[in-house]
Backbone bond lengths (Angstrom), bond angles and torsions (degrees), N, CA, C in turn:
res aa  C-N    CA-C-N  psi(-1)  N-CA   C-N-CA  omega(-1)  CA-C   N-CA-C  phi
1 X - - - 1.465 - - 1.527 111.57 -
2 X 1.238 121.18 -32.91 1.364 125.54 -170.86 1.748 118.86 -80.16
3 X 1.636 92.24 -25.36 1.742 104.27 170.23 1.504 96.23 -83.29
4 X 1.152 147.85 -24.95 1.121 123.08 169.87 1.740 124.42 -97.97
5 X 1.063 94.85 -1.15 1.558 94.40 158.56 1.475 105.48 -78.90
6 X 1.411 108.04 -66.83 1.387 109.82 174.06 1.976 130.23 -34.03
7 X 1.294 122.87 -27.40 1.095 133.09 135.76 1.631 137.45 -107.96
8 X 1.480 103.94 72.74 1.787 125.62 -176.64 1.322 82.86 -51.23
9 X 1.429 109.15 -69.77 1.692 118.84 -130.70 1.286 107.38 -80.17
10 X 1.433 129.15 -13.36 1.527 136.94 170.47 1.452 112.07 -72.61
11 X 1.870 106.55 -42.69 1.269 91.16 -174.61 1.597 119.29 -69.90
12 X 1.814 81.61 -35.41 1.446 83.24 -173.06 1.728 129.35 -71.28
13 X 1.632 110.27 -13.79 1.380 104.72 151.23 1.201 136.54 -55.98
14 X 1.640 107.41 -32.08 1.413 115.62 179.17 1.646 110.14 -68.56
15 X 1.209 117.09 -25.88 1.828 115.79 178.53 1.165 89.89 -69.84
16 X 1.363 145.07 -67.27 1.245 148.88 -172.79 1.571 111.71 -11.96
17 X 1.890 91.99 -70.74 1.414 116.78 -178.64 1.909 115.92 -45.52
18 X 1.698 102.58 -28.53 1.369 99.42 -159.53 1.570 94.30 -107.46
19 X 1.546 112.37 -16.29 1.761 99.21 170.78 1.433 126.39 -79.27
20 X 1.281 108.45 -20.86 1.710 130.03 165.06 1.438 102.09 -53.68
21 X 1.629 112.61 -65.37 1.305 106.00 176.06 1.605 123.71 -49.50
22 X 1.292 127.83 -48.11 1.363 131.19 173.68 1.638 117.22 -55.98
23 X 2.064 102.33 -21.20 1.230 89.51 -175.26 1.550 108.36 -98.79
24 X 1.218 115.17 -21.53 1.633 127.52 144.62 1.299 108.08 -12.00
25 X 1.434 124.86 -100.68 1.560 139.89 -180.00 1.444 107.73 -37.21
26 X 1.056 130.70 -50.10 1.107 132.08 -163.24 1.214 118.32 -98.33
27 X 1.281 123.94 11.76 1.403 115.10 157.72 1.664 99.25 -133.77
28 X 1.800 116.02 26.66 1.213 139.15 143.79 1.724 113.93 -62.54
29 X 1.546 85.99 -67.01 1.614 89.25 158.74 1.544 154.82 -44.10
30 X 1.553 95.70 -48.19 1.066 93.78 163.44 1.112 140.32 -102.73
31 X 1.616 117.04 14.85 1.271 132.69 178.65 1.817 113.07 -77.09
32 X 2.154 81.49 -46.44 1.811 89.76 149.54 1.541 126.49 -34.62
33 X 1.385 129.55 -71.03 0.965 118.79 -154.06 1.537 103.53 -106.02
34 X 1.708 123.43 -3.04 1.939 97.07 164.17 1.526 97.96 -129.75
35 X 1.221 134.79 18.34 1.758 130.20 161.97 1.790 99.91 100.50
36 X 1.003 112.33 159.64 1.238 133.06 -162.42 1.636 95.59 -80.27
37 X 1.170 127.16 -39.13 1.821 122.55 -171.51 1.751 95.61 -70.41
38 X 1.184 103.07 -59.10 1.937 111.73 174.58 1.344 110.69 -23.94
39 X 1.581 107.37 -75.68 1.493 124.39 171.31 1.464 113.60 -28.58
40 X 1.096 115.71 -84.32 1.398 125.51 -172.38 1.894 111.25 -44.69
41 X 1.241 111.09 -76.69 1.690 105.03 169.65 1.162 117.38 -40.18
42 X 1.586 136.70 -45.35 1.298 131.90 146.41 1.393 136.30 -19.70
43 X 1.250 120.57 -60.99 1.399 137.93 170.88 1.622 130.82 -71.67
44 X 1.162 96.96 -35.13 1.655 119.17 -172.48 1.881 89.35 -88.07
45 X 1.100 135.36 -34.69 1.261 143.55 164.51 1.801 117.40 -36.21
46 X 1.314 66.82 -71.94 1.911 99.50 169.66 1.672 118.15 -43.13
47 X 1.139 72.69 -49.23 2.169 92.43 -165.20 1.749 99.26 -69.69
48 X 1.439 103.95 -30.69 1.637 115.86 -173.47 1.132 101.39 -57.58
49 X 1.566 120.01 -47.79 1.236 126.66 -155.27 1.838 112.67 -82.75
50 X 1.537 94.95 -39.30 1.735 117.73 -167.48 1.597 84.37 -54.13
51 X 1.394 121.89 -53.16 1.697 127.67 -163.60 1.049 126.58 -74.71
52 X 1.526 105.69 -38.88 1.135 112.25 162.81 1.547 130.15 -42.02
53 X 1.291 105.76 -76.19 1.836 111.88 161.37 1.288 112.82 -56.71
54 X 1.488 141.79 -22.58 1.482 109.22 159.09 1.493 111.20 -71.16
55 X 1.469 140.23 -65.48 1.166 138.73 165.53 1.917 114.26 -3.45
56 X 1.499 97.40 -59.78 1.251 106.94 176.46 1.803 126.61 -39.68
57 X 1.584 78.18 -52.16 1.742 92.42 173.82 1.312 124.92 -73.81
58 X 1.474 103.41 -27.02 1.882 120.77 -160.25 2.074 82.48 -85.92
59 X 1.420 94.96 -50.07 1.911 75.11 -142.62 1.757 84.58 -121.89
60 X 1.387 135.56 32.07 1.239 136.54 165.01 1.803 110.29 56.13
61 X 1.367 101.37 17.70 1.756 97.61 160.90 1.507 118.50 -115.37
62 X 0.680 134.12 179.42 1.867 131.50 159.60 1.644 108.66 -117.81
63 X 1.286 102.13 -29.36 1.605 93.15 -179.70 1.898 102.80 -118.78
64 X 0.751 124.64 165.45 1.554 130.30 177.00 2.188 112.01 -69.98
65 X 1.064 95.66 63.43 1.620 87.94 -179.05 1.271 116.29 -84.06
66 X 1.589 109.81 1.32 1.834 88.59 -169.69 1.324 87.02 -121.46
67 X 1.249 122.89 41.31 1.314 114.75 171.54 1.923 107.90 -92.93
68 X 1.688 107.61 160.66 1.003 77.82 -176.60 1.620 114.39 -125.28
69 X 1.448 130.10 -161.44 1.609 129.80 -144.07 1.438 84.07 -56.57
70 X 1.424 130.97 -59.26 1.710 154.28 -160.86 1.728 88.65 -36.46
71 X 1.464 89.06 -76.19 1.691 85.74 -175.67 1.155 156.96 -74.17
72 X 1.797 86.53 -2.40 1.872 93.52 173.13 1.654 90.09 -95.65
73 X 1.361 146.62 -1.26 1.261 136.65 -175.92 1.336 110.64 -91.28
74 X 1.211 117.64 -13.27 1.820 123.93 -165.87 1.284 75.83 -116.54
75 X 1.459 134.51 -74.23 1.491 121.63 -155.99 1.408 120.29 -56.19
76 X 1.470 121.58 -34.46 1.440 117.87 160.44 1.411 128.26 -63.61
77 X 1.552 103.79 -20.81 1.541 104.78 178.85 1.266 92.74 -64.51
78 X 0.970 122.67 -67.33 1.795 137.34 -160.82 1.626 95.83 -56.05
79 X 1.009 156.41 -39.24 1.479 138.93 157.92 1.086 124.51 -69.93
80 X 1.300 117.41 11.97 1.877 116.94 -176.26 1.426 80.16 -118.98
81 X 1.338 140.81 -36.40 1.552 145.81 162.27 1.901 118.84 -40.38
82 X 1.818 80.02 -72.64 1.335 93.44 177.10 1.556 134.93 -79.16
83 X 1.120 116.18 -36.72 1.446 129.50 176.87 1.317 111.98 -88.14
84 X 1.384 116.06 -47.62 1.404 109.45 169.01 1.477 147.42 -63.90
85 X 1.548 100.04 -60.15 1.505 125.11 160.48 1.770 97.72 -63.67
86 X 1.254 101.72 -66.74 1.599 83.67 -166.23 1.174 129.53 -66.13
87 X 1.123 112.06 -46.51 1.925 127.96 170.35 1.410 107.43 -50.99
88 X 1.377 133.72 -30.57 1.376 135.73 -176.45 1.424 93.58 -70.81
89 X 0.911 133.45 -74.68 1.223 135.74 163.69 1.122 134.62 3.64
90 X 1.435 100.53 -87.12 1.251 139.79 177.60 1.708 105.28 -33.19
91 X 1.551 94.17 -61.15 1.825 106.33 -175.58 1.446 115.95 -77.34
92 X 1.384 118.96 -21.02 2.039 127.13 165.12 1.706 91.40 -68.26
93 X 1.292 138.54 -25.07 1.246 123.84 -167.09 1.541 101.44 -76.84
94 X 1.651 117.14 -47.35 1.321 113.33 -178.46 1.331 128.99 -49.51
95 X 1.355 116.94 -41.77 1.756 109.35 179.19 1.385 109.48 -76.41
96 X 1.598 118.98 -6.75 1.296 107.69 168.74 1.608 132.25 -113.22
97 X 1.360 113.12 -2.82 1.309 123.90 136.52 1.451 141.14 -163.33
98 X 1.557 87.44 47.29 1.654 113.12 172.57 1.252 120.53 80.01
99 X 1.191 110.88 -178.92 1.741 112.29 -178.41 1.787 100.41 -88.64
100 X 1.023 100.59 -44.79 1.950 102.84 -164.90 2.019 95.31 -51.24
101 X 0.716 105.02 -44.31 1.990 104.80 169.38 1.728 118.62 -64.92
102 X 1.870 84.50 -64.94 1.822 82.87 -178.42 1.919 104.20 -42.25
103 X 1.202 100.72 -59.07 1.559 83.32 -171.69 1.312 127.56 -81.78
104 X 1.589 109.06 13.81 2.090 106.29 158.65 1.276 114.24 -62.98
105 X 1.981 95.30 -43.71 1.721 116.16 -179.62 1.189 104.68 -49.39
106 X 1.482 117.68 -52.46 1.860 101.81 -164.14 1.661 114.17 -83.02
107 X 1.463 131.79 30.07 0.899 126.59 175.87 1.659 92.38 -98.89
108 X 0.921 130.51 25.01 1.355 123.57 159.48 1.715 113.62 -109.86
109 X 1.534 113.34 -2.99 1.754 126.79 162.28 1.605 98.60 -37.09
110 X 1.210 124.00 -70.69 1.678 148.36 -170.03 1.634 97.60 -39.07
111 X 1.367 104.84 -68.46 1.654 106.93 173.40 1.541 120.24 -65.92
112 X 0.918 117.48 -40.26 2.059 117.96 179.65 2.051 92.35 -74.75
113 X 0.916 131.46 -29.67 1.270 111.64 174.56 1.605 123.49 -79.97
114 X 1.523 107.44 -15.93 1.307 120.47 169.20 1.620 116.39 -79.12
115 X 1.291 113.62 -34.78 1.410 125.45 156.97 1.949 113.43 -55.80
116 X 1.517 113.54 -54.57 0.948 113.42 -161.98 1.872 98.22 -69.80
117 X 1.226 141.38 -28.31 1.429 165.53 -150.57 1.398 102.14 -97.93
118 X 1.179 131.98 -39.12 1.184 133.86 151.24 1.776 137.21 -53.50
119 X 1.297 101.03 -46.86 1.505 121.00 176.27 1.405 91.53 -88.58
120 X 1.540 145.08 -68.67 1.377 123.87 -160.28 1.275 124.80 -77.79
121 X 1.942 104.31 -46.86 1.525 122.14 179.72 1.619 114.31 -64.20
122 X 1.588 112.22 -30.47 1.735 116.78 -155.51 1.235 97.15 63.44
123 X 1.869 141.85 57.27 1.317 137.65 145.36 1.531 103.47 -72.96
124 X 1.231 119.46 139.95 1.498 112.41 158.25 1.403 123.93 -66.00
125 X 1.415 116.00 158.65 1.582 120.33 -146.80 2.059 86.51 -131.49
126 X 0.911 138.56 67.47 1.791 133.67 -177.74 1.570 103.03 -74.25
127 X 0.915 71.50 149.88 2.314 108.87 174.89 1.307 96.86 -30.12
128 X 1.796 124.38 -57.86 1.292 133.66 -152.82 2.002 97.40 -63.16
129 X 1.402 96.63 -47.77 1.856 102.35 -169.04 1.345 87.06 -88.86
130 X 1.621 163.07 26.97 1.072 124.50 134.68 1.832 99.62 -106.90
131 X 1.281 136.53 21.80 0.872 124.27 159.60 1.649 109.27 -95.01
132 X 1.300 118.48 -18.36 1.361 135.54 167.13 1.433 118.13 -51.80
133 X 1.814 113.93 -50.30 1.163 112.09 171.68 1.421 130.12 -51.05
134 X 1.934 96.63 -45.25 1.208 114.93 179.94 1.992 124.69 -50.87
135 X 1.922 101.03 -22.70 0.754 95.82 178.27 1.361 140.46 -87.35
136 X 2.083 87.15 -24.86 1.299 102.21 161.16 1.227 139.68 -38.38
137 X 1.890 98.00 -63.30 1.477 115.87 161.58 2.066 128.12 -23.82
138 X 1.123 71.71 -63.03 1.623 107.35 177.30 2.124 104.87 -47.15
139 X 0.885 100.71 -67.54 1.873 109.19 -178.11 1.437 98.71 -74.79
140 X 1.641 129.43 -37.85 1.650 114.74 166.77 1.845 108.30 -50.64
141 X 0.970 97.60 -63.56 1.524 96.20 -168.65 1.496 126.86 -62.22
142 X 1.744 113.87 -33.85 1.472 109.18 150.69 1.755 106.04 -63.55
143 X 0.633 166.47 15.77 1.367 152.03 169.35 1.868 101.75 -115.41
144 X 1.177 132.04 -23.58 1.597 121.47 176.61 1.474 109.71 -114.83
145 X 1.317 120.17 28.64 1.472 114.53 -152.88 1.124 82.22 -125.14
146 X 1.508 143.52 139.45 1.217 143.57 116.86 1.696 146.08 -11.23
147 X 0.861 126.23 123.55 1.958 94.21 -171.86 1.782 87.89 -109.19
148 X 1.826 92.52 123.31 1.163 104.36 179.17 1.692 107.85 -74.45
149 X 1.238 79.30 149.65 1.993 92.90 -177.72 1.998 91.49 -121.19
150 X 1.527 105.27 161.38 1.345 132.79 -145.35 1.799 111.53 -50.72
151 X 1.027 113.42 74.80 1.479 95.31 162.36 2.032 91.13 139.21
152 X 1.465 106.73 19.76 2.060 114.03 -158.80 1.589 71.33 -134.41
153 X 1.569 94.27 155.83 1.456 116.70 157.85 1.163 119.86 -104.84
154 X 1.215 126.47 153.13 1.410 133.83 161.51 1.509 116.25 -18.94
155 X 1.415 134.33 124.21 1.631 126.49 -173.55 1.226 89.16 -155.41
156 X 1.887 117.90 139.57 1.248 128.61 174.98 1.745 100.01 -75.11
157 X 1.625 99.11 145.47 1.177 107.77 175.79 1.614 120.83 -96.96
158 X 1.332 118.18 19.59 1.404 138.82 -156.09 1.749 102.27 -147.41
159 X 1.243 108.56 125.98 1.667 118.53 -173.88 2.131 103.09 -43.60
160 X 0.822 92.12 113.25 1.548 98.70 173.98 1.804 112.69 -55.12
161 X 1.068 107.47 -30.90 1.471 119.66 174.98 2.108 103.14 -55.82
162 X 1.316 65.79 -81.53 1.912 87.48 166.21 1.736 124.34 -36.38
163 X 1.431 95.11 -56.06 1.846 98.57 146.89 1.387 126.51 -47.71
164 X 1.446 122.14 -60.67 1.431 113.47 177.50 1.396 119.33 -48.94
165 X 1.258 116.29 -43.03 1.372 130.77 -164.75 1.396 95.57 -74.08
166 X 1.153 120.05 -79.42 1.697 101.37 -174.31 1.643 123.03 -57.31
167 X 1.353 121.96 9.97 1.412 143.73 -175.59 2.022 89.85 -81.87
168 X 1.247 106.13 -61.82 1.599 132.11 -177.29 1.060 106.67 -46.08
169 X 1.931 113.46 -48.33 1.872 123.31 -167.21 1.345 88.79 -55.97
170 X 1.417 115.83 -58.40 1.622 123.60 -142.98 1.582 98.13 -85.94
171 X 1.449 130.59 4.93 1.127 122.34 -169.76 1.249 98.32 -106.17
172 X 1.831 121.41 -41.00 1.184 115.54 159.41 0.990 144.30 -77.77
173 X 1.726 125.88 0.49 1.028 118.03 171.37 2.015 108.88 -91.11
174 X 1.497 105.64 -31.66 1.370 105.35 157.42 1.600 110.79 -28.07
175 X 1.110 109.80 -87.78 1.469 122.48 174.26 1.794 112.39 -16.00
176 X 1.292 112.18 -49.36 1.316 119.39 -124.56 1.747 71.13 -108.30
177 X 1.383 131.53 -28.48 1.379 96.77 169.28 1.523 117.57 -88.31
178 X 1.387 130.44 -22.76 1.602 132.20 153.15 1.651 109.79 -22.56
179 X 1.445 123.58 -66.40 1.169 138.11 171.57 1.938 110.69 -49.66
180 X 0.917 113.31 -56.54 1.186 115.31 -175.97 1.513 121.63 -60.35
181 X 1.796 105.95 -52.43 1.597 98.95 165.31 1.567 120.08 -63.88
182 X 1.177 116.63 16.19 1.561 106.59 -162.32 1.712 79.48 -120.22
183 X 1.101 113.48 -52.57 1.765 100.49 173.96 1.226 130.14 -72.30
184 X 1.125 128.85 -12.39 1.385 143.88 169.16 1.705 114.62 -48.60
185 X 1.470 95.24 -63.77 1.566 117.40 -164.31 1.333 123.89 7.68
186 X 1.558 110.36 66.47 1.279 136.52 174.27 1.476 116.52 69.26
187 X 1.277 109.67 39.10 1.193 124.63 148.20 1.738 119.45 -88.75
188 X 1.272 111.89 164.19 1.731 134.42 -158.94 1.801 93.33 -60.95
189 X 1.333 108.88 105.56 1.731 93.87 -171.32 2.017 116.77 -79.45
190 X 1.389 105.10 17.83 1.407 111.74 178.38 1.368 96.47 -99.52
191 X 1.377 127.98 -52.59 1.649 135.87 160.50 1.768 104.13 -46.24
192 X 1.108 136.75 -42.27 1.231 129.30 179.35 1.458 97.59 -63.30
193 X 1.059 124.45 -88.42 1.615 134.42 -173.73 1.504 108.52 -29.85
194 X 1.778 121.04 -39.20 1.302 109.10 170.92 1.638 111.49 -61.72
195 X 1.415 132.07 -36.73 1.519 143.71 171.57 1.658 91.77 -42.96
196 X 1.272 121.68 -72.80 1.934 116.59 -176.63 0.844 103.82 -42.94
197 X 1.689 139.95 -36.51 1.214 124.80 -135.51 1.735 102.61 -105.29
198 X 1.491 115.36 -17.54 1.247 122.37 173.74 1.721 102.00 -87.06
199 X 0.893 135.30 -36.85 1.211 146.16 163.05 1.269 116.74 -35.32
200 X 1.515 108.00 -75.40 1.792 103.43 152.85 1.108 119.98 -60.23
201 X 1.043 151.02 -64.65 1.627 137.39 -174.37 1.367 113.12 -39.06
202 X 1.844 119.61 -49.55 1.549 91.02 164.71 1.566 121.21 -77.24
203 X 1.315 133.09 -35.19 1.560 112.20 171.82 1.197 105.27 -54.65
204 X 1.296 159.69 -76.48 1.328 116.16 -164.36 1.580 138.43 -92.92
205 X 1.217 108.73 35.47 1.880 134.95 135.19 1.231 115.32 -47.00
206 X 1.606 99.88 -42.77 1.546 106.28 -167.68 1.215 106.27 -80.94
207 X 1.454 121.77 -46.49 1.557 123.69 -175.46 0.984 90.05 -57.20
208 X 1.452 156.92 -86.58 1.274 177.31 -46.52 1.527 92.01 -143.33
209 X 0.541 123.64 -106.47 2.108 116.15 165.85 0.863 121.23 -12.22
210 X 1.683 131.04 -67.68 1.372 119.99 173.24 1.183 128.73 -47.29
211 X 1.523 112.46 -43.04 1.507 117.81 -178.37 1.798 118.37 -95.37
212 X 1.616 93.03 17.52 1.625 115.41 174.99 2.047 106.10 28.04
213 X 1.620 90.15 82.35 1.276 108.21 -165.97 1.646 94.73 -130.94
214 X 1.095 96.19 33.54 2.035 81.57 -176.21 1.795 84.33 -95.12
215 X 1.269 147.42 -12.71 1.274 114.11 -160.80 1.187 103.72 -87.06
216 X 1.804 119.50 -18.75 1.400 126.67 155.54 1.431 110.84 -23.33
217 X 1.548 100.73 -83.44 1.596 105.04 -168.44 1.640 117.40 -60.66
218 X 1.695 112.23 -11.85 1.441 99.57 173.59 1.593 116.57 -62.48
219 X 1.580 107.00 -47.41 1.296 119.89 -171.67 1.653 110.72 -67.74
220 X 1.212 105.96 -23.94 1.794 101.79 -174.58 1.533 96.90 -70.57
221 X 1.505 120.40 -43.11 1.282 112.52 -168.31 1.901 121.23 -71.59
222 X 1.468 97.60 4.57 1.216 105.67 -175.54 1.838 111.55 -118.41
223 X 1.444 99.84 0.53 1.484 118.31 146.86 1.688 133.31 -92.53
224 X 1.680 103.30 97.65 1.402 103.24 -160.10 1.613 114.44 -61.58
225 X 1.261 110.88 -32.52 1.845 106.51 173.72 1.609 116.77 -61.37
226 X 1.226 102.80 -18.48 1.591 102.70 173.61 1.306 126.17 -85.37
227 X 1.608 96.03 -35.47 1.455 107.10 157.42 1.407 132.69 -42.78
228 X 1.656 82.40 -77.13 1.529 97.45 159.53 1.801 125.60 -22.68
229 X 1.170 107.17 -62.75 1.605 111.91 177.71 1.217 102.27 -62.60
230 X 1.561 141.34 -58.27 0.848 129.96 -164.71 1.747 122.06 -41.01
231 X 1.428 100.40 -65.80 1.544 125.63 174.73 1.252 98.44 -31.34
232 X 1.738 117.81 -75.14 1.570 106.70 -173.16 1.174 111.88 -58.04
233 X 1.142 146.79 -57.98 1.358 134.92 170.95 1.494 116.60 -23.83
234 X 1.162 130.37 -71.97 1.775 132.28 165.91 0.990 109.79 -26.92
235 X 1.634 122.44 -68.71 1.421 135.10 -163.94 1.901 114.17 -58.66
236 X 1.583 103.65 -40.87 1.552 99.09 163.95 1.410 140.65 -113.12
237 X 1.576 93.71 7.66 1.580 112.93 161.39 1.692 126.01 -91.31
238 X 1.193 94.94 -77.54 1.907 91.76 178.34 1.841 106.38 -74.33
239 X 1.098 126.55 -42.46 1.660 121.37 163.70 0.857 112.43 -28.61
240 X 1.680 101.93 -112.25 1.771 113.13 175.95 1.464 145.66 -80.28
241 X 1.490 76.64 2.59 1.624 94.66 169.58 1.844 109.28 -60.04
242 X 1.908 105.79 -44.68 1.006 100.27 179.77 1.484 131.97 -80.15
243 X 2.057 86.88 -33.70 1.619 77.26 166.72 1.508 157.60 -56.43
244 X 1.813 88.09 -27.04 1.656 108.02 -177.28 1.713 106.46 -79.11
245 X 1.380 113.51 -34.58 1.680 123.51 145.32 1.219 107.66 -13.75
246 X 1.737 115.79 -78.98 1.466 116.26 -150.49 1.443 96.46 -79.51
247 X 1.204 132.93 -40.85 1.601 131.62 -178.42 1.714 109.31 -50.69
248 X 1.491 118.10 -50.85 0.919 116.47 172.07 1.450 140.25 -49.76
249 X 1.491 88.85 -28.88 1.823 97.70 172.87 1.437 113.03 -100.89
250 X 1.462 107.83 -5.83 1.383 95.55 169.32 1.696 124.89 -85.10
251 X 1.352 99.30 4.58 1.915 113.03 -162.27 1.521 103.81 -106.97
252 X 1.454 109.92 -38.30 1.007 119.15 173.58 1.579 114.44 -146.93
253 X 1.732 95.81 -175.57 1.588 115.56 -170.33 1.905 107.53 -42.77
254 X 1.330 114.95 150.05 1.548 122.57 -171.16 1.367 78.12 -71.99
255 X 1.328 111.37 -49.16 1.712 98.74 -159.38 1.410 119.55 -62.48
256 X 1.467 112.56 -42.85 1.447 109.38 -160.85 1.727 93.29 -68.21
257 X 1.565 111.01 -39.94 1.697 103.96 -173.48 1.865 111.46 -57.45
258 X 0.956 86.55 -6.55 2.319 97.22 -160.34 1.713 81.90 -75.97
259 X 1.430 115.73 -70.48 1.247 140.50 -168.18 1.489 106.13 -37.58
260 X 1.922 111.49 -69.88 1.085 107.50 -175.58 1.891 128.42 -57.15
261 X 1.594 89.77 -25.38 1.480 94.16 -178.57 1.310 122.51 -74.83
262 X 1.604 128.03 -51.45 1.260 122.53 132.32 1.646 129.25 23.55
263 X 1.259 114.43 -62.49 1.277 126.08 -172.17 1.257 106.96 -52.07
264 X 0.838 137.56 -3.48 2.166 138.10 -166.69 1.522 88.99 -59.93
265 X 1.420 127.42 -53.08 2.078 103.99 -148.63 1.549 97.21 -76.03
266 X 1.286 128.48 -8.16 1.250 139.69 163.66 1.500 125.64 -67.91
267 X 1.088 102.01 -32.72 1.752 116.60 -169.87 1.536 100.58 -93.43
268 X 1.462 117.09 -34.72 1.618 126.25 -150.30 1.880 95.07 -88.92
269 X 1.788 109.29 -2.28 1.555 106.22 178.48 1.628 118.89 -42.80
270 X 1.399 87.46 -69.41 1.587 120.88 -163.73 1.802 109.77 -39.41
271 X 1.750 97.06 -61.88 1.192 109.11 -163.04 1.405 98.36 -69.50
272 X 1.647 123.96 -56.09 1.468 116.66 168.42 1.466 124.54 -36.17
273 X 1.024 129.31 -3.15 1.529 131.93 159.95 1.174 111.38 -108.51
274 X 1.148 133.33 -36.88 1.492 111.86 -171.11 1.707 96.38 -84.22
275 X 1.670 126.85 -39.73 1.463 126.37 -172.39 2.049 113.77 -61.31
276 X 1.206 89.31 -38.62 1.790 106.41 -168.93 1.777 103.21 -111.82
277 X 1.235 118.47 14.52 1.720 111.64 -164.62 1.564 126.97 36.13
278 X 0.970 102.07 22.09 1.508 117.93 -161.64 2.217 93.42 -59.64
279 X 1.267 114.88 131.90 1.779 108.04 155.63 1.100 102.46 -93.85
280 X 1.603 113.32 142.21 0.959 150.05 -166.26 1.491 134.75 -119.19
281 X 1.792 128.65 59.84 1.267 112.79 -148.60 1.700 116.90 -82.46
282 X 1.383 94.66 -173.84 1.288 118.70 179.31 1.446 102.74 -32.36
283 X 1.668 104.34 -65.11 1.516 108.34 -162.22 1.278 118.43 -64.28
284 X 1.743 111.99 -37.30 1.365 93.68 -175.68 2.021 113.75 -91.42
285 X 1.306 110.80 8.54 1.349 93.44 144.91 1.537 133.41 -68.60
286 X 1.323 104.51 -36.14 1.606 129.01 167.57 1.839 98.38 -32.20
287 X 1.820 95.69 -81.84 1.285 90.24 -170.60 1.454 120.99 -57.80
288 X 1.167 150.63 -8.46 1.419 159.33 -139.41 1.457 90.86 -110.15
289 X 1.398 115.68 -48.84 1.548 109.95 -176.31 1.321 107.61 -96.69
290 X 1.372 124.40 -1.72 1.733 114.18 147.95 1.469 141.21 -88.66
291 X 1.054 104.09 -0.67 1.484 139.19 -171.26 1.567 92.44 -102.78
292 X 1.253 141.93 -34.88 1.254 157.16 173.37 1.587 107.49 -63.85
293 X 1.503 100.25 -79.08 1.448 110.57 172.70 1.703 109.52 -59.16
294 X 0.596 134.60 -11.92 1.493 125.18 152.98 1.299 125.16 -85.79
295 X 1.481 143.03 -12.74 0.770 157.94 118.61 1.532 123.79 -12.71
296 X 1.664 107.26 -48.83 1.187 108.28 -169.77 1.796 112.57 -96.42
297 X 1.554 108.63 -1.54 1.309 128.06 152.90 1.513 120.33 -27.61
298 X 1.390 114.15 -39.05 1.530 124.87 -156.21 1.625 101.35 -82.55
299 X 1.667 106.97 -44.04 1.402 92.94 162.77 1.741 122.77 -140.73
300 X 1.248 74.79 72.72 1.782 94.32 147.32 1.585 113.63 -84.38
């Protein structure tokens, strides 16, 4: 009992690591069966609500009122950034080449926000995290790359479409945490995240109208397996995805919790083959755990 008190914040990064993954697949799933705009207003709905009533209990509001002009203007930017642009993304990437990829791709979020933190924040940018990127780079591309044989060129083995798009997830959510620590500035970060989370819910209202897509989301909600996915997805992504997040960094080092959490395109192997039959080779486990270990470059 005392070694695991003594490491809260490890374990609890590691739940982190494995509810991301569950929320990975599962809003793989259900993006499959009611479309990526459905999904998202669905979930971000959900998450409004999950936060709301903890907030309620934690800090005696339900909605964020004492926040102030600074932070609902940066924090909404950063969910029309992050949740919108990127999460749109993010979830068009899954039906076109799954979660076990979309999320190799977004282990480069960590590096484009260190880029973006540099140019906006003035964070320093060291040798160690741009040799980090390099490594990232490096294990993405053995893992979607083909190995050309005698007389063929190099050809991605993963829908290039599907590449861009999860290129976008990880570009906006990069972004979208730059934006976020800068609106935050020591404000309640469960009340911040509710600020993204209204932010996205109305941008994609809006898509959702313009492109007169609500009968979409009527019918998804009247498909219980979609439902179904959806819910779990909310419940262990934006919930406790964040909570076990904030516990984790409060027990221990940002870095070691950054590092351990990270691990998802690694973790998401197994189940992506046995859930989707997906084969799975040598190499791109290779790259998954180099793309990882570069990852964990940022905080050494």
């Amino acid at each position: 009992m005392n070694y695991i008190t003594a490491h809260t914040g490890e374990f609890a990064a590691l739940a982190v690591a494995v509810f991301w993954t569950i929320t990975a697949l599962a809003f793989e799933s259900a993006s499959r069966k009611a479309g990526s705009l459905t999904v998202n207003i669905v979930r971000l709905t959900l998450a409004f609500f999950f936060i709301g009533f903890y907030t309620l209990v934690s800090r005696g509001h339900f909605l964020p009122v004492d926040a102030s002009i600074h932070n609902w203007l940066w924090l909404a930017l950063s969910g029309i950034v992050g949740l919108v642009l990127g999460d749109y993304f993010l979830f068009r990437s899954y039906s076109l080449i799954g979660s076990r990829f979309a999320m190799l791709i977004m282990t480069l979020a960590p590096p484009l926000a260190a880029i973006f933190g540099y140019f906006m924040l003035g964070e320093s940018l060291s040798l160690l995290q741009m040799a980090g990127m390099i490594i990232v780079i490096f294990g993405i591309g053995l893992a979607i790359f083909n190995r050309p044989v005698k007389g063929e060129r190099l050809s991605v083995k993963i829908s290039p479409a599907g590449l861009l798009f999860a290129f976008i997830g990880a570009l906006g959510q990069g972004l979208g945490i730059v934006l976020s620590k800068y609106g935050m500035q020591g404000y309640d970060a469960f009340a911040s995240t509710q600020i993204r989370i209204i932010a996205g819910m109305g941008g994609f209202a809006l898509i959702i109208t313009m492109l007169r897509r609500w009968g979409n989301v009527y019918n998804a909600m009247r498909n219980p397996p979609a439902i179904q996915a959806m819910v779990l997805g909310a419940i262990f992504g934006p919930f406790l995805g964040i909570s076990f997040s904030l516990l984790a960094i409060k027990h221990t080092q940002t870095g070691i919790a950054s590092t351990i959490m990270a691990i998802v395109p690694v973790l998401i192997l197994a189940p992506s083959a046995w859930i989707y039959k997906e084969k799975i080779t040598a190499v791109e486990i290779a790259g998954a755990i180099i793309s990882v270990a570069g990852v964990a470059f940022f905080f050494i």
